[in-house]
DONURO-738072 format. One record per residue: x, y, z of N, C-alpha, C, O in turn. Coordinates in steps of 0.05 Angstrom, whole numbers, padded with zeros to 5 digits, always signed. Layout:
N
XYZXYZXYZXYZ...
END
This chain:
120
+02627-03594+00810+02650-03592+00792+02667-03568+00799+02690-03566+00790+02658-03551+00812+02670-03528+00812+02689-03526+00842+02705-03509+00848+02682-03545+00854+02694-03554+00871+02723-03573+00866+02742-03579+00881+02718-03579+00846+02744-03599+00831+02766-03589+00811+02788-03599+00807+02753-03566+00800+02770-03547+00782+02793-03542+00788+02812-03552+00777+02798-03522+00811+02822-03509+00820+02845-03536+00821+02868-03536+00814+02829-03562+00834+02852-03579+00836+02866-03583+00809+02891-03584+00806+02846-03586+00789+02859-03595+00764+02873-03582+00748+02890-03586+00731+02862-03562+00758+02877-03531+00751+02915-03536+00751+02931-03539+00733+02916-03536+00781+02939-03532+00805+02952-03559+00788+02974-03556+00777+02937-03582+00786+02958-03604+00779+02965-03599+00753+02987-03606+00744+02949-03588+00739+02956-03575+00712+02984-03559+00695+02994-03562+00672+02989-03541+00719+02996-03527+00721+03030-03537+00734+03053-03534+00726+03020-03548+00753+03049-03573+00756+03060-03581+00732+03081-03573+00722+03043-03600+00722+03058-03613+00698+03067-03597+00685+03085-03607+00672+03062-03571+00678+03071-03557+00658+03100-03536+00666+03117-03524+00652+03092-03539+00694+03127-03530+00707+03142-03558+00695+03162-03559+00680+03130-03575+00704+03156-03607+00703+03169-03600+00675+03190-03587+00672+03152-03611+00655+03148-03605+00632+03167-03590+00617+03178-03598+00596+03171-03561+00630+03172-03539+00610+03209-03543+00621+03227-03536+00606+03215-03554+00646+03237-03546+00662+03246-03573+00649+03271-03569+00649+03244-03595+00638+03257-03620+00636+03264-03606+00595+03287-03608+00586+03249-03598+00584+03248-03599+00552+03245-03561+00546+03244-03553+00523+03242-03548+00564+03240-03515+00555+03216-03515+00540+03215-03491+00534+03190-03531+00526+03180-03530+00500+03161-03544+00529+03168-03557+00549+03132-03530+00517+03099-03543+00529+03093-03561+00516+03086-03550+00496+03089-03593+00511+03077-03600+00491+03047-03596+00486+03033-03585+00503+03035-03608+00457+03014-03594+00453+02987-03607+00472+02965-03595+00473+02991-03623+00480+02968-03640+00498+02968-03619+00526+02945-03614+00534+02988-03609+00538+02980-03590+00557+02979-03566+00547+02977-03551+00567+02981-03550+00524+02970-03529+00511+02938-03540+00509+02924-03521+00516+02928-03556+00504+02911-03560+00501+02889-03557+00522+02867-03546+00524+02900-03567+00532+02889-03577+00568+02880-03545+00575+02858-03533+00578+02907-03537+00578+02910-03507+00578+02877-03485+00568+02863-03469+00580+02877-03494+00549+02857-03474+00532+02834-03488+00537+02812-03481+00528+02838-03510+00553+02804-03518+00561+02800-03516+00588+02777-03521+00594+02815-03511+00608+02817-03504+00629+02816-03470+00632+02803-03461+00651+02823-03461+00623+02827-03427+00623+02821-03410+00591+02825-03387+00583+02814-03423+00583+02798-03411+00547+02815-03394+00539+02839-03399+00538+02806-03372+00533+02827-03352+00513+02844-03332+00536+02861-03317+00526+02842-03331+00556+02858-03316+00569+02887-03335+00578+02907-03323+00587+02887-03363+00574+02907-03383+00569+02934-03378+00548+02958-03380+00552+02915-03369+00515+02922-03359+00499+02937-03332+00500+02959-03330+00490+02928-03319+00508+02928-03290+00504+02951-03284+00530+02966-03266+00525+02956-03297+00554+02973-03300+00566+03005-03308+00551+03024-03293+00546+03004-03344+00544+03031-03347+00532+03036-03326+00507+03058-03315+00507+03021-03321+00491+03025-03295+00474+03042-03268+00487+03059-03257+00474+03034-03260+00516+03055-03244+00528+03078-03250+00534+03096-03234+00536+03078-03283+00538+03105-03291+00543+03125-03296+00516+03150-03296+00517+03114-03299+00499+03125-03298+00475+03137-03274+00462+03156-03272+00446+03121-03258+00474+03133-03222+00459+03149-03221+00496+03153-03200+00508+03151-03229+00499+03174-03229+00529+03166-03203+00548+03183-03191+00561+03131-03195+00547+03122-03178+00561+03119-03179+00590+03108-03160+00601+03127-03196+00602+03127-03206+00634+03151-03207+00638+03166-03222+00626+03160-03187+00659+03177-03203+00677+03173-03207+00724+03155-03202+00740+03189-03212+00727+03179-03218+00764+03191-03209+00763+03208-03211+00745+03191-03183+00790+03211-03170+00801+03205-03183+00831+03182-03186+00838+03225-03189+00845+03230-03202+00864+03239-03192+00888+03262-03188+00882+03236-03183+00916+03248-03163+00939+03259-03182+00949+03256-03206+00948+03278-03164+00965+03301-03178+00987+03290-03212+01000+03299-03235+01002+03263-03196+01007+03246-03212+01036+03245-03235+01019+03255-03252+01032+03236-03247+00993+03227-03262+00972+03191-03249+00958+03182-03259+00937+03182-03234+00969+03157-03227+00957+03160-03225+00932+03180-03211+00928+03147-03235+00904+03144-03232+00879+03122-03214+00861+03099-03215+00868+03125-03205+00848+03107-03186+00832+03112-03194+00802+03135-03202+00801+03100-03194+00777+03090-03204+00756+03084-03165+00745+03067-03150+00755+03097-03160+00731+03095-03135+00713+03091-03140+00682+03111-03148+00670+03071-03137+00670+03063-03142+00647+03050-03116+00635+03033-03101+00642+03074-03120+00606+03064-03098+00586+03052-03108+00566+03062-03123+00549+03023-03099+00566+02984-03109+00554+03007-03104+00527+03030-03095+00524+02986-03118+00512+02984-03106+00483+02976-03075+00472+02978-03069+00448+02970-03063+00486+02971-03031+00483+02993-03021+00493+03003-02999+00488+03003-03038+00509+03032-03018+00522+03028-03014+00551+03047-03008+00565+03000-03016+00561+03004-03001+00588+03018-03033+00613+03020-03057+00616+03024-03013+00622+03041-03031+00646+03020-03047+00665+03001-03032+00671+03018-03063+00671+02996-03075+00692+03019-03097+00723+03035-03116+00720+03013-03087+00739+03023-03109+00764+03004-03126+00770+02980-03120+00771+03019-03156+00778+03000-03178+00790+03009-03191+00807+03022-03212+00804+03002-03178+00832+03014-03197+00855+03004-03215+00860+02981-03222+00856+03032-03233+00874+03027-03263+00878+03003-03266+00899+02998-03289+00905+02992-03250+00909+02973-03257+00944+02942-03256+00930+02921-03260+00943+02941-03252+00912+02911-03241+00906+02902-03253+00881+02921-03255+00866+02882-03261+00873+02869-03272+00853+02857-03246+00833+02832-03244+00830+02879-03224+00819+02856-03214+00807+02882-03197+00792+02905-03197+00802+02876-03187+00772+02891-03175+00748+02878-03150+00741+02855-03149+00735+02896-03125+00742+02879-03105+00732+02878-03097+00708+02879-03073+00703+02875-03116+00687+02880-03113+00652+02852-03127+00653+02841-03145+00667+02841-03103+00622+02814-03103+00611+02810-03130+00613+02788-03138+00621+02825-03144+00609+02815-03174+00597+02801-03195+00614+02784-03211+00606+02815-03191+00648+02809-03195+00671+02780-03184+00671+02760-03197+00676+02782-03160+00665+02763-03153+00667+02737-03159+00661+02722-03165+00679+02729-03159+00637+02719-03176+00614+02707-03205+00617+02684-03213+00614+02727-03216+00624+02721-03246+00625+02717-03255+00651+02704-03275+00655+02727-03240+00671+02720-03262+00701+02705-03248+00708+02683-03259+00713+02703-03212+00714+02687-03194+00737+02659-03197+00719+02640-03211+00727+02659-03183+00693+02640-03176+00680+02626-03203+00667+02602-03208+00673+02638-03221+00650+02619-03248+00633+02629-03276+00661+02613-03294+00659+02640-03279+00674+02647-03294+00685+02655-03322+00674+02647-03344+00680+02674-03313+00658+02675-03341+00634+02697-03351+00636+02701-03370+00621+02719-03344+00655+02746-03350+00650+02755-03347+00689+02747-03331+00705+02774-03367+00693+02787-03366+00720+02804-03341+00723+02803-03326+00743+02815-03339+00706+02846-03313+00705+02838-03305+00680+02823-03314+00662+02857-03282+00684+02858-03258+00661+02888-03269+00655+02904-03282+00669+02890-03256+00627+02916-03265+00631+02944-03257+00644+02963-03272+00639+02945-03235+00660+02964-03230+00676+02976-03256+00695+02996-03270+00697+02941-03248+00711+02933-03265+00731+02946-03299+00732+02957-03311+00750+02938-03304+00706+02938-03333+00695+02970-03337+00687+02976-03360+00687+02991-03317+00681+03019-03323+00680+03022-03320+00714+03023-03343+00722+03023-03305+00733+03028-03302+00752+03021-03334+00767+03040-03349+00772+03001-03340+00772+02994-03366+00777+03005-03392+00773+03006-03410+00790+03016-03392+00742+03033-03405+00728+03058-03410+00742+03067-03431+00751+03069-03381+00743+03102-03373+00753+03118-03381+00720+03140-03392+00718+03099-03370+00695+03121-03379+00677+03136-03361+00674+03156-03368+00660+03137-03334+00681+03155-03309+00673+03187-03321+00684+03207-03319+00671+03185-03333+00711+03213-03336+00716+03225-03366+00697+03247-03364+00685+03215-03383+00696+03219-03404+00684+03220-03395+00644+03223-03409+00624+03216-03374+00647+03212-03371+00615+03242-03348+00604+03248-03338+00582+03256-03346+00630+03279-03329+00632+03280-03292+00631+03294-03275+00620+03256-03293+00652+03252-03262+00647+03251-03255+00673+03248-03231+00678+03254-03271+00692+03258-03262+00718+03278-03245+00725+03280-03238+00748
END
């Protein structure tokens, strides 16, 4: 199974670009999906996007970066090349309990909802 995840993940994650770009609004069947695929760091992600704590800063070349201000305030970067978030939560849930794919940095970056959510 764990071999099958990331796909469902990735197609997941499609639909929810299609989705979000045809109607601006997730409906609740891929929120759902969402929180069973990626548990509370799913959550705790669109919650940053909601307080409009993400945005991509973007270089000449096209390289992207994901800057997210935690719920304490501190600043965290998540580049696009690497699978890993340096916010407690990341922390917590994938390095330390191994319970969760992404943290939630991680898990917007992956997404790409910061630009699609108009904070690019």
């Amino acid at each position: 199974m764990s071999s099958v995840l990331p796909f469902v993940a990735e197609q997941l994650l499609k639909d929810i670009e299609k989705s979000y770009k045809e109607g601006s609004q997730l409906p609740d069947d891929l929120l759902i999906a969402l929180q069973c695929i990626f548990g509370s760091c799913a959550l705790q992600a669109l919650d940053l996007v909601d307080h409009r704590s993400v945005t991509c800063v973007s270089s000449p070349s096209g390289r992207r970066v994901f800057r997210v201000i935690g719920g304490s305030g501190q600043l965290y970067t998540c580049f696009t090349s690497c699978h890993y978030c340096p916010c407690p939560a990341f922390s917590m849930a994938v390095l330390k309990r191994n319970s969760g794919l992404l943290g939630p940095g991680q898990w917007l970056r992956s997404t790409g909802q910061a630009p699609h959510s108009g904070l690019a």
